[in-house]
DOLUM-975796 format. One record per atom (N, C-alpha, C): residue number from 1; residue in three letters; atom name; x, y, z. Coordinates in pm, whole numbers, plus 50000, padded with zeros to 5 digits. Atoms other than C-alpha are relative to their C-alpha. Layout:
<pados>
NUM, ALA, CA, X, Y, Z
...
</pados>
This chain:
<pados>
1, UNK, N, 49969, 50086, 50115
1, UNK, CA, 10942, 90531, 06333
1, UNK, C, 49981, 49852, 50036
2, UNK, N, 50039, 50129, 49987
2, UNK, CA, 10905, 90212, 06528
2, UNK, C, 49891, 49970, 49971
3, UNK, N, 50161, 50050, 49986
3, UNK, CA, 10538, 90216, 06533
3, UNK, C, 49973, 49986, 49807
4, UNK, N, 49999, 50047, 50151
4, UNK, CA, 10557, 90229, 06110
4, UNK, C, 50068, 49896, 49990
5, UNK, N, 49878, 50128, 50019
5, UNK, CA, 10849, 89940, 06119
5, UNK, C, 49862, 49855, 50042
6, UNK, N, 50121, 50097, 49879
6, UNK, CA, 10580, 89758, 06373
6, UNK, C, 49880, 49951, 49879
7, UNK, N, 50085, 50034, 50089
7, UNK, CA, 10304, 89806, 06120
7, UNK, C, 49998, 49945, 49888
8, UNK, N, 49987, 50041, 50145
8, UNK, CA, 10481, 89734, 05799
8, UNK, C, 50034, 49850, 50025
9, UNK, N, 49998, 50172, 49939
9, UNK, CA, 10570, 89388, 05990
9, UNK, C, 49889, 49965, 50011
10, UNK, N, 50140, 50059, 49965
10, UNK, CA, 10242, 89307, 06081
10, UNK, C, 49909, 50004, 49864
11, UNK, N, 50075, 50013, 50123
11, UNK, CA, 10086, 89393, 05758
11, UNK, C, 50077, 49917, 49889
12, UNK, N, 49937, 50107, 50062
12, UNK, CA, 10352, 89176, 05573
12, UNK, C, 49966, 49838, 50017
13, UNK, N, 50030, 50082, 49914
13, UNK, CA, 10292, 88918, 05807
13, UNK, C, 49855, 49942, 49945
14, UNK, N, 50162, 50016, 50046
14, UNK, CA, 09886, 88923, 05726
14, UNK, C, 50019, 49944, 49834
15, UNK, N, 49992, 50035, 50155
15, UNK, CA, 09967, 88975, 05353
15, UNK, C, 50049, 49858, 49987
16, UNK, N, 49952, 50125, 50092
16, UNK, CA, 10195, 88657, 05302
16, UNK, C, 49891, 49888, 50050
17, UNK, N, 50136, 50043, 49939
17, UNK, CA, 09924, 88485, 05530
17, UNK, C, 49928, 49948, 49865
18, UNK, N, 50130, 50007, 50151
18, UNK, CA, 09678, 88524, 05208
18, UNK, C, 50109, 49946, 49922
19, UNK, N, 49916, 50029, 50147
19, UNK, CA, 09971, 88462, 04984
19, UNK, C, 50033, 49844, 49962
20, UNK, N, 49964, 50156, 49994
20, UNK, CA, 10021, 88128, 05140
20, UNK, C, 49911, 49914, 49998
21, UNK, N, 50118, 50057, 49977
21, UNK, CA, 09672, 88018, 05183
21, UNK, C, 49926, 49973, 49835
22, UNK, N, 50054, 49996, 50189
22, UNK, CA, 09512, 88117, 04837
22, UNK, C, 50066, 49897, 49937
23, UNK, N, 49957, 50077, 50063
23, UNK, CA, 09712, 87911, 04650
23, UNK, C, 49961, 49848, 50039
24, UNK, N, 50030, 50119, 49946
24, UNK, CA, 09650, 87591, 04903
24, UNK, C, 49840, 50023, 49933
25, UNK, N, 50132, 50062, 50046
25, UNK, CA, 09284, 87634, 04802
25, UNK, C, 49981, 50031, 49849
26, UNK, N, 50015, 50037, 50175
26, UNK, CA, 09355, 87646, 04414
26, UNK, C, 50035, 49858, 50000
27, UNK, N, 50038, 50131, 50038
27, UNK, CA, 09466, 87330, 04466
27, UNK, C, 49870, 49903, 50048
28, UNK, N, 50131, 50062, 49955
28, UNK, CA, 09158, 87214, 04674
28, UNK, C, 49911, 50036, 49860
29, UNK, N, 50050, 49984, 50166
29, UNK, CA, 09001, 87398, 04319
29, UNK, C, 50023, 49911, 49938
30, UNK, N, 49934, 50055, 50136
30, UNK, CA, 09159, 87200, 04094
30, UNK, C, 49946, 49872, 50019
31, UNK, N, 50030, 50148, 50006
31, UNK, CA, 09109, 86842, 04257
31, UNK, C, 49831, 50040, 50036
32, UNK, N, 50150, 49995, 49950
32, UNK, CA, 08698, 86948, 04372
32, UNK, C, 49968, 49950, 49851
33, UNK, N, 50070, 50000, 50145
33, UNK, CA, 08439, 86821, 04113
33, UNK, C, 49891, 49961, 50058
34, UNK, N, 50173, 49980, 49922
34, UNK, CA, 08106, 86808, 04349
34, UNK, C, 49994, 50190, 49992
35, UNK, N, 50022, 49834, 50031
35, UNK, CA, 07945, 87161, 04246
35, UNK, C, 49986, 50116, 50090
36, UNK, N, 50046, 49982, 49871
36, UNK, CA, 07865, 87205, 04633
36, UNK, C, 50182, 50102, 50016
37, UNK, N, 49862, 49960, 49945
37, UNK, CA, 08226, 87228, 04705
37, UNK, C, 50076, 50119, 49895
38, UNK, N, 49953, 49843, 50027
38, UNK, CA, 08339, 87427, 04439
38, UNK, C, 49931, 50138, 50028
39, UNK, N, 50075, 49867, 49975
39, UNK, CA, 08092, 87691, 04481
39, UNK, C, 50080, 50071, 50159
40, UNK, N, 49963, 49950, 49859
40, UNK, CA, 08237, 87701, 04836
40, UNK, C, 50143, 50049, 49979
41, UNK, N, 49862, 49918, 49993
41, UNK, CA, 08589, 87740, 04775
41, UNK, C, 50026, 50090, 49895
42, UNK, N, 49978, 49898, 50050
42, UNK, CA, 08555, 87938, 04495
42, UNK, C, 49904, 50185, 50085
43, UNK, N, 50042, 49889, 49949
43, UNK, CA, 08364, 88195, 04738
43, UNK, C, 50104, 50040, 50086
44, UNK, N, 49931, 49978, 49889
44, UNK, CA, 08606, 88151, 05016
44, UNK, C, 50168, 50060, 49930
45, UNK, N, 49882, 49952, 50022
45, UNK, CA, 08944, 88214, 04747
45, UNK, C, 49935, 50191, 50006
46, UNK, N, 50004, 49883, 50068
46, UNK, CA, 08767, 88520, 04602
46, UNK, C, 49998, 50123, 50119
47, UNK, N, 49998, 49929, 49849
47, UNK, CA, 08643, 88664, 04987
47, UNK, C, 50168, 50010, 50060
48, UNK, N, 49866, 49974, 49922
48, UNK, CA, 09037, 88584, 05096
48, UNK, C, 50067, 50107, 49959
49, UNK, N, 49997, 49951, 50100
49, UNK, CA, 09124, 88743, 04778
49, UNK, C, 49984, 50197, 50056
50, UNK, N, 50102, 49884, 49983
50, UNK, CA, 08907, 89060, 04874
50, UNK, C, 50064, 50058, 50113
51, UNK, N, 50010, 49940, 49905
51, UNK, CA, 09049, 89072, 05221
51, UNK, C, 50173, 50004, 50009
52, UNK, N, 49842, 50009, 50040
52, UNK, CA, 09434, 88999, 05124
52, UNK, C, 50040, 50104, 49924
53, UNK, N, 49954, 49875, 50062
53, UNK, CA, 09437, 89326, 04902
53, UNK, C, 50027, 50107, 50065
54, UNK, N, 49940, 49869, 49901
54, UNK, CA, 09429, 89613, 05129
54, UNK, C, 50099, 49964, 50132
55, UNK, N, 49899, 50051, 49885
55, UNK, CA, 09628, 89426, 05407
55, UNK, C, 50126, 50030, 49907
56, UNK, N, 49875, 50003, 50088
56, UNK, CA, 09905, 89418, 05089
56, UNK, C, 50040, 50111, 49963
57, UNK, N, 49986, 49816, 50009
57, UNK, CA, 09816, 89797, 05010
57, UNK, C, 50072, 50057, 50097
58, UNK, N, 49962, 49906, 49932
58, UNK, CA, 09895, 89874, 05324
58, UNK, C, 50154, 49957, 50068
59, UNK, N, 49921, 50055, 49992
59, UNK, CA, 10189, 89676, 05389
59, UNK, C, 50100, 50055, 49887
60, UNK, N, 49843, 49925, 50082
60, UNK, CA, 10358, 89844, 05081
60, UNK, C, 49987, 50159, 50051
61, UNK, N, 50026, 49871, 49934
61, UNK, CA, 10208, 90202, 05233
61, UNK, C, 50154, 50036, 50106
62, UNK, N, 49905, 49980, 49886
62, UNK, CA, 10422, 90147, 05551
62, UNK, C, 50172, 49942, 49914
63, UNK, N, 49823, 50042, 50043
63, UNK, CA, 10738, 89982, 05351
63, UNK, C, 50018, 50100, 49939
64, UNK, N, 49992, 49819, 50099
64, UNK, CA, 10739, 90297, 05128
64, UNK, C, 50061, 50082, 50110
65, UNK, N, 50005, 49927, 49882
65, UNK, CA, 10691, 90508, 05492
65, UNK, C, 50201, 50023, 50067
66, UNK, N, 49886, 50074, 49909
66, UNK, CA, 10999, 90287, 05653
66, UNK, C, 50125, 50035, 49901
67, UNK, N, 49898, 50036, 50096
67, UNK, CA, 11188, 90286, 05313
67, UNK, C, 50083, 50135, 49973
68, UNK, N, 49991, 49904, 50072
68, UNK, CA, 11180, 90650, 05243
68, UNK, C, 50052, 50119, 50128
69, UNK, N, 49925, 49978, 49817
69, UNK, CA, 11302, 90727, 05658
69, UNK, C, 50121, 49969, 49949
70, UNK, N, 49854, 50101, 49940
70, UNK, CA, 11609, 90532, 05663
70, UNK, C, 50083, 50010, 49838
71, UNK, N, 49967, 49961, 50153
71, UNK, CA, 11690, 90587, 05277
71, UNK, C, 50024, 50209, 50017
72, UNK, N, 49965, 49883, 50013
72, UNK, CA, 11677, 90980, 05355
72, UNK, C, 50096, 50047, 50116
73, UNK, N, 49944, 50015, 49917
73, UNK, CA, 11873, 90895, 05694
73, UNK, C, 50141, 49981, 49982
74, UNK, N, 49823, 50111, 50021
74, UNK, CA, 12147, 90643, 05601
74, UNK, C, 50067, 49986, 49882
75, UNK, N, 49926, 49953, 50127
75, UNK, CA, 12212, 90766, 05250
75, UNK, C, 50067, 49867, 49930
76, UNK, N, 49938, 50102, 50077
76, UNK, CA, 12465, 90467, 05051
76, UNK, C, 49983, 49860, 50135
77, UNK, N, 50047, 50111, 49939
77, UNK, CA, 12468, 90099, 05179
77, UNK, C, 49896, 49911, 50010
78, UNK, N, 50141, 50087, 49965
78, UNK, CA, 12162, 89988, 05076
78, UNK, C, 49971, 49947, 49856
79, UNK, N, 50019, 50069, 50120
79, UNK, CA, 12216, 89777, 04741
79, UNK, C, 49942, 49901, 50039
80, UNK, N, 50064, 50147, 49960
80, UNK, CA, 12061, 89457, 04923
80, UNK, C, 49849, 50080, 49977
81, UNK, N, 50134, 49996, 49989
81, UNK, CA, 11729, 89712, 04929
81, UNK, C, 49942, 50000, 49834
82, UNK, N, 50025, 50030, 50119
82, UNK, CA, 11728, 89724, 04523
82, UNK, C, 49945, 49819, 50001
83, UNK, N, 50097, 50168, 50008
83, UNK, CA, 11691, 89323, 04536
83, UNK, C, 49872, 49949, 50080
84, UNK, N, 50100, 49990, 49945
84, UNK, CA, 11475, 89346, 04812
84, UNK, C, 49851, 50079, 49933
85, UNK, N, 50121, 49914, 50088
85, UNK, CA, 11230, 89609, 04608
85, UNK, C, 49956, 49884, 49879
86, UNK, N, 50028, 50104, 50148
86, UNK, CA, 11269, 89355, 04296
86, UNK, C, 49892, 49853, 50055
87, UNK, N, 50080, 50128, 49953
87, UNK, CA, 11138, 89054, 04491
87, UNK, C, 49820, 50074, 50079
88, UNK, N, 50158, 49912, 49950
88, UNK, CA, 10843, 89300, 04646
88, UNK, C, 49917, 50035, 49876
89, UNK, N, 50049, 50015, 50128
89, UNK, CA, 10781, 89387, 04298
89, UNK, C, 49943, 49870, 49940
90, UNK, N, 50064, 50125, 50053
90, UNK, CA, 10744, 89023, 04218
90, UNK, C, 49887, 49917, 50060
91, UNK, N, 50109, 50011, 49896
91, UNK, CA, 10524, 88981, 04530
91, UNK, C, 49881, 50060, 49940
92, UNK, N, 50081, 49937, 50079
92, UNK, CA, 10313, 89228, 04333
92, UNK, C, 49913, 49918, 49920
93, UNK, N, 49996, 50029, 50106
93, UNK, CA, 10311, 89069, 04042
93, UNK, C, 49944, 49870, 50020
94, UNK, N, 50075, 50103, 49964
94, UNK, CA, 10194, 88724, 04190
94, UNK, C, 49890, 50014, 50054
95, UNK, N, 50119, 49965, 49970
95, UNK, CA, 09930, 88882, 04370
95, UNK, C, 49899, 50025, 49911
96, UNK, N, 50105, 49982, 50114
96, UNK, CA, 09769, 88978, 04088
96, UNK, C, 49958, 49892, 49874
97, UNK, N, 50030, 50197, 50041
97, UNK, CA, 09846, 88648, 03915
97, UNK, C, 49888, 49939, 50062
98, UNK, N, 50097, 50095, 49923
98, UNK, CA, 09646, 88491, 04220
98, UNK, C, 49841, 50063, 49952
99, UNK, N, 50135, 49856, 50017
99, UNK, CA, 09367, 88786, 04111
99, UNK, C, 49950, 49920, 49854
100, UNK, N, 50022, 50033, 50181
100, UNK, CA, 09357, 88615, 03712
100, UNK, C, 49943, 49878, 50053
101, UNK, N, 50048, 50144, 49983
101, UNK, CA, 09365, 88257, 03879
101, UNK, C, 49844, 49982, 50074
102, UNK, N, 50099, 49975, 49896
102, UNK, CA, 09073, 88366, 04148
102, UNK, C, 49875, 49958, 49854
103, UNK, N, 50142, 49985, 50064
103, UNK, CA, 08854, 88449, 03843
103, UNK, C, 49982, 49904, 49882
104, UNK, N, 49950, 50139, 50046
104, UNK, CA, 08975, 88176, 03619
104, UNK, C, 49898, 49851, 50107
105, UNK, N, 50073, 50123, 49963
105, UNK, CA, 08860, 87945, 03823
105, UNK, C, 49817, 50035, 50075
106, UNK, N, 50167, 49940, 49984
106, UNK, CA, 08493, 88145, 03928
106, UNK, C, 49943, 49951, 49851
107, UNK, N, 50079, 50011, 50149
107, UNK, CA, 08426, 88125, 03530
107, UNK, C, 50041, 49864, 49960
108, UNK, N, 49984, 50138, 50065
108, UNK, CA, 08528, 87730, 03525
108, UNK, C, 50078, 50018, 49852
109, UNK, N, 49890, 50071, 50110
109, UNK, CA, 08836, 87760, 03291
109, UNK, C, 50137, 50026, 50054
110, UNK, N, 49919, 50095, 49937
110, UNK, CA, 09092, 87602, 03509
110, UNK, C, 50042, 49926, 49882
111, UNK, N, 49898, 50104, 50084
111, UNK, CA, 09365, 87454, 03305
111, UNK, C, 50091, 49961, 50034
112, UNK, N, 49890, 50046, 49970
112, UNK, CA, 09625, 87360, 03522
112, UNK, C, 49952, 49879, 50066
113, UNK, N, 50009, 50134, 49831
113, UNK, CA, 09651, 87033, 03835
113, UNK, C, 50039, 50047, 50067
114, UNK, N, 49960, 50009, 49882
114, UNK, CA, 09648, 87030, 04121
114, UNK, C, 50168, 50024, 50099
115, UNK, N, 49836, 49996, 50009
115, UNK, CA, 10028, 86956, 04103
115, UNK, C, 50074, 50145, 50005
116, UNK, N, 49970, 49869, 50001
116, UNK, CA, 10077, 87269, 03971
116, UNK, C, 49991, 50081, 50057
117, UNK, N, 50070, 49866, 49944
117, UNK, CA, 09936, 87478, 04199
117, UNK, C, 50078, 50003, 50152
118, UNK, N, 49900, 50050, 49953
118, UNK, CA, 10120, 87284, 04439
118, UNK, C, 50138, 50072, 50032
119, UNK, N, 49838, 49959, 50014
119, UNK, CA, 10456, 87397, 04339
119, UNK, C, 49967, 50150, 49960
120, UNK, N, 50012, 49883, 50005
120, UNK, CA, 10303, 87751, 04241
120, UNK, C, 50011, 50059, 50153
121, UNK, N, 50021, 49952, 49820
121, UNK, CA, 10234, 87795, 04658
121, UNK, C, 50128, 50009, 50007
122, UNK, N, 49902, 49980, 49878
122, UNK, CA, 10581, 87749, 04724
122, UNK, C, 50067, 50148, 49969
123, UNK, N, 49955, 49842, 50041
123, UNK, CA, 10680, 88089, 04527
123, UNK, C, 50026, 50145, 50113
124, UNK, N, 49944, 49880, 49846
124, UNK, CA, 10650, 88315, 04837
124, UNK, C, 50062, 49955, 50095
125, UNK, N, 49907, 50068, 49905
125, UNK, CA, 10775, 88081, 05056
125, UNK, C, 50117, 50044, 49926
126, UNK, N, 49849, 49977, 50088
126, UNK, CA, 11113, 88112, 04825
126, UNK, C, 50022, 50194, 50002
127, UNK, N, 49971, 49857, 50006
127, UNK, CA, 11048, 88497, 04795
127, UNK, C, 50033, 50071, 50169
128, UNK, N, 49990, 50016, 49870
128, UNK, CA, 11011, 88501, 05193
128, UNK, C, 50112, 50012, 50048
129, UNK, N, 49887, 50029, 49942
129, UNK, CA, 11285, 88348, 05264
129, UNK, C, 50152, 50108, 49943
130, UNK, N, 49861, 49954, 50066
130, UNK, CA, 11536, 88527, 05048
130, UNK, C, 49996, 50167, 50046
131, UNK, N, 50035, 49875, 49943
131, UNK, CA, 11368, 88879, 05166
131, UNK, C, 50058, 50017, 50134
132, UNK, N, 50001, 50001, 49893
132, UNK, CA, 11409, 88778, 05498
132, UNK, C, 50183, 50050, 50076
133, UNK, N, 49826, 50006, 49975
133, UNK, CA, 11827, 88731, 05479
133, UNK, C, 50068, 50126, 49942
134, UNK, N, 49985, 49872, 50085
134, UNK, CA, 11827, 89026, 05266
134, UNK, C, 50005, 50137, 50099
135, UNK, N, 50034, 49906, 49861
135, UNK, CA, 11714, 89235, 05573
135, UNK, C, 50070, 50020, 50080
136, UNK, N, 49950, 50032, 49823
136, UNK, CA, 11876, 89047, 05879
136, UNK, C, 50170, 50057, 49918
137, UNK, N, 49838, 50006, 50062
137, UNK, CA, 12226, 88988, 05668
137, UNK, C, 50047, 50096, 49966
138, UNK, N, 49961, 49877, 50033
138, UNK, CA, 12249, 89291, 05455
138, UNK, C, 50117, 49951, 49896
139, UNK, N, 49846, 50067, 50052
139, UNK, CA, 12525, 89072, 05220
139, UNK, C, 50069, 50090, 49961
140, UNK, N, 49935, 49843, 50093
140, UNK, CA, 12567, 89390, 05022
140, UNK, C, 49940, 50130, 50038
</pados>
């Protein structure tokens, strides 16, 4: 079971990687307006894009693996993993956001700033962090 624990870390790890990056180059999107440069970073979100999905597949593969051990093990005590699932769910759910914005901005209709995109990046950071205490702490 370590060697799944091991993997579902390391593929988390990769995933937020992309989760944290992508967004930094929507805002490089947003402020570009030489055609050179966008062409470039819109190749380089969509390729991150491309290579940030199955790292995330497999990262919920092994949390499933890990979840569905220790859940058929340790039976009650594990209401912190409901909030934990909810914020993985929302991890989801931004990923595929970043998937709308990717192609959004390939087909030039970008409607947000820079700004925005900005304060959109920090979203996993915030989901991150609260996952993280959720784990170590266990409050509930």
């Amino acid at each position: 079971m370590l060697w799944i624990k091991s993997l579902h870390l390391i593929f988390v790890i990769s995933w937020f990687a992309g989760l944290f990056y992508l967004p930094r180059l929507f805002v490089n999107l947003a402020m570009a307006t030489e055609p050179a440069e966008l062409a470039r970073l819109n190749l380089m979100a969509h390729k991150l894009y491309r290579f940030m999905t199955p790292i995330g597949v497999l990262a919920l593969i092994f949390g499933v693996w890990t979840w569905s051990y220790y859940a058929f093990y340790l039976g009650e005590g594990w209401r912190w993993m409901h909030v934990k699932l909810g914020l993985v769910a929302s991890l989801i759910v931004y990923h595929a956001w970043c998937r709308q914005i990717v192609r959004d901005f390939a087909a030039g209709k970008n409607t947000r700033s820079h700004v925005w995109y900005r304060f959109f990046n920090e979203l996993p950071v915030l989901v991150l962090f609260a996952t993280v205490v959720l784990v170590i702490v266990k409050p509930f």
